[in-house]
C-alpha positions in Angstrom: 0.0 0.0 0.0 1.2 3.4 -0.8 3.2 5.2 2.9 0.3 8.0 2.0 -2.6 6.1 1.9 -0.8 3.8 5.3 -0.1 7.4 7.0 -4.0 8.8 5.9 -5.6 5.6 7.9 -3.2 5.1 11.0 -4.1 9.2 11.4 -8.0 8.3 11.2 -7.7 5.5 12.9 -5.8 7.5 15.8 -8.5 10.3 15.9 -11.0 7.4 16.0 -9.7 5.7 19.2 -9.6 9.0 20.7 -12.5 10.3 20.2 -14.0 6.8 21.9 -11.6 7.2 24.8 -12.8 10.4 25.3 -16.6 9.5 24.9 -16.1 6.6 27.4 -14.4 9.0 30.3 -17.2 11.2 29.9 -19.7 8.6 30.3 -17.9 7.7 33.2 -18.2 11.2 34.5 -21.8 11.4 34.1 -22.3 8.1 35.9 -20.2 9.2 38.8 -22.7 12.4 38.8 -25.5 10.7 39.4 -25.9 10.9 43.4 -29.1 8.4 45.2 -31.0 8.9 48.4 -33.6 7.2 49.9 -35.0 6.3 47.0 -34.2 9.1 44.4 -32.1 9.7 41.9 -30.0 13.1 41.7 -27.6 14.3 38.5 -25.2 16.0 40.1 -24.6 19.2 38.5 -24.1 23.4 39.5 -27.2 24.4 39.4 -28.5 21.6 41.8 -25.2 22.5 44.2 -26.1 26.2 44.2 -30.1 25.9 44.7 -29.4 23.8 47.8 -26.8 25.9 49.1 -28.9 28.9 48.9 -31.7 27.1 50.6 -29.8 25.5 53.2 -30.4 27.6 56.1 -33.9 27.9 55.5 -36.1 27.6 58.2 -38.4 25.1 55.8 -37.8 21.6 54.6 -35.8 20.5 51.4 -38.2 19.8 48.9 -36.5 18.7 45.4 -37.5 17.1 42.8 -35.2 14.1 41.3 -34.5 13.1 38.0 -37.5 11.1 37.9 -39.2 14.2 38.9 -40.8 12.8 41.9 -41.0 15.1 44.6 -38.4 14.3 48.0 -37.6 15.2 51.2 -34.2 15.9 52.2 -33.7 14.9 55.8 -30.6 17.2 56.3 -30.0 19.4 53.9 -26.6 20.6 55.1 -25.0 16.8 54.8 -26.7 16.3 51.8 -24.8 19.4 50.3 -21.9 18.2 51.8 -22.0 14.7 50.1 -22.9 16.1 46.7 -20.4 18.8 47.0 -18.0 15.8 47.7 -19.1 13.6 44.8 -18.8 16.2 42.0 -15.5 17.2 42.9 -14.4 13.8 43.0 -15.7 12.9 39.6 -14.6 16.0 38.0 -11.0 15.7 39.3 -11.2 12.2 38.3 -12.6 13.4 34.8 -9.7 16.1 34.9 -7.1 13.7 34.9 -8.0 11.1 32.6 -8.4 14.0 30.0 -5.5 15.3 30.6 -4.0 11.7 30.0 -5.2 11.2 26.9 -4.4 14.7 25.3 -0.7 13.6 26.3 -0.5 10.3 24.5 0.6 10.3 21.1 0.3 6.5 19.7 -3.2 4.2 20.3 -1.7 1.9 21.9 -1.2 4.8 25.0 -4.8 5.8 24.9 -5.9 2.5 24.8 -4.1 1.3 27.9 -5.7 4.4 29.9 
């Protein structure tokens, strides 16, 4: 085969394997995000963080709705902040470095062992 036409599909087949590797960490992100209590099912993200921080000192229960968009009762809001605080910074630091893992290999056989 021509070294063109060898060079053209180890390139494609290089962006192809990374762009899986990077679609797989993600998914792994996501799954990390996804935070359950007493029956319901939370996605971690920001906005979730900052609602329950500003209503954390509230004088009135915790009332959210999960991702199945029932309607629950958070016990203790402050330690439920706490643990979801916890659990995105984990998976984004986890996220973080296996990114920054992949950008730095050079040859499939690097991102592929990640």
């Amino acid at each position: 085969m021509d070294e063109k036409i060898e060079k053209a599909f180890a390139v494609a087949n290089y962006m192809a394997t990374l762009a899986n590797q990077k679609r797989i960490i993600l998914e792994e992100y996501n799954q990390a995000l996804i935070y359950y209590i007493d029956g319901a099912t939370f996605k971690i993200t920001p906005e979730l963080i900052g609602f329950v921080k500003a209503t954390c000192d509230s004088p009135f229960d915790l009332i959210l709705i999960d991702s199945n968009n029932l309607p629950v009762k958070i016990p203790n809001a402050k330690k439920f902040l706490n643990d979801i605080i916890l659990a995105y910074r984990d998976a984004s630091e986890k996220y973080f470095k296996k990114y920054s893992d992949i950008k730095s290999k050079r040859k499939i056989a690097d991102i592929i062992e990640l």
